[in-house]
C-alpha positions in Angstrom: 10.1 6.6 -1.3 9.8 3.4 -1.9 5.7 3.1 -2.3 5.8 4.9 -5.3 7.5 2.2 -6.5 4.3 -0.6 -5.6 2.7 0.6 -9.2 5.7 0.8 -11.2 6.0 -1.7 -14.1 9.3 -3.0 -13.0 7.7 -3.9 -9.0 8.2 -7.8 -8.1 6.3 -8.1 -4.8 7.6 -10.9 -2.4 5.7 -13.1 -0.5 9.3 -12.8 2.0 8.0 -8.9 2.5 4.0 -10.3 2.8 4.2 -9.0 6.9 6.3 -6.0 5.8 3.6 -4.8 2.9 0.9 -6.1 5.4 2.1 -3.3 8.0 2.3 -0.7 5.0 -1.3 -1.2 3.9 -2.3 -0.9 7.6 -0.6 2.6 7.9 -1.4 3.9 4.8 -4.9 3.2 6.1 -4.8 4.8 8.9 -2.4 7.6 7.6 -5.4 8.4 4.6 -7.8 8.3 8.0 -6.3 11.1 9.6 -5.4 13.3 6.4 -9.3 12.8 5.4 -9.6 14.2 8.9 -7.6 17.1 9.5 -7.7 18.2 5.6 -4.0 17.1 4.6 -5.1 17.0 0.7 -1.5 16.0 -0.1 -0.9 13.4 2.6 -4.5 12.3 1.7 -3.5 11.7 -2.1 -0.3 9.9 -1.4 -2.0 7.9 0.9 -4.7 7.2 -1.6 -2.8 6.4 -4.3 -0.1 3.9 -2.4 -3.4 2.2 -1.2 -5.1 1.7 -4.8 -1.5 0.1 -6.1 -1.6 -2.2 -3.4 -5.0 -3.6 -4.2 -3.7 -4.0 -7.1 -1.5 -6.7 -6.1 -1.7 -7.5 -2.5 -4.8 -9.8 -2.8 -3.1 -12.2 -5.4 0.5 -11.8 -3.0 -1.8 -12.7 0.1 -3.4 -16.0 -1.8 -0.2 -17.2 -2.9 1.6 -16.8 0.6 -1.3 -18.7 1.9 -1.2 -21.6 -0.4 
């Protein structure tokens, strides 16, 4: 699955894919929302986890696409 990649040493993000990795943080958003709700522990870690790489790298992706 290709979010595991998002914290892997060899990950280039794209400000191309900005709306693309926009709609991924979105889901994953929601996704960790409804694990946290209905007690999907593994769904909630994924979740979790695909969310903290993004922070990682999304903020400084978002600045640069926005000049």
């Amino acid at each position: 699955l290709f979010p595991k990649c998002y914290s892997c040493s060899s990950f280039r993000p794209s400000t191309s894919k900005l709306p693309l990795y926009e709609r991924q943080y979105r889901g994953e958003q929601q996704r960790l929302t409804e694990a946290e709700k209905v007690g999907a522990e593994l769904a909630r870690e994924e979740a979790k986890a695909t969310i903290e790489a993004m922070d990682k790298w999304l903020p400084e992706l978002r600045r640069l696409a926005n000049g």
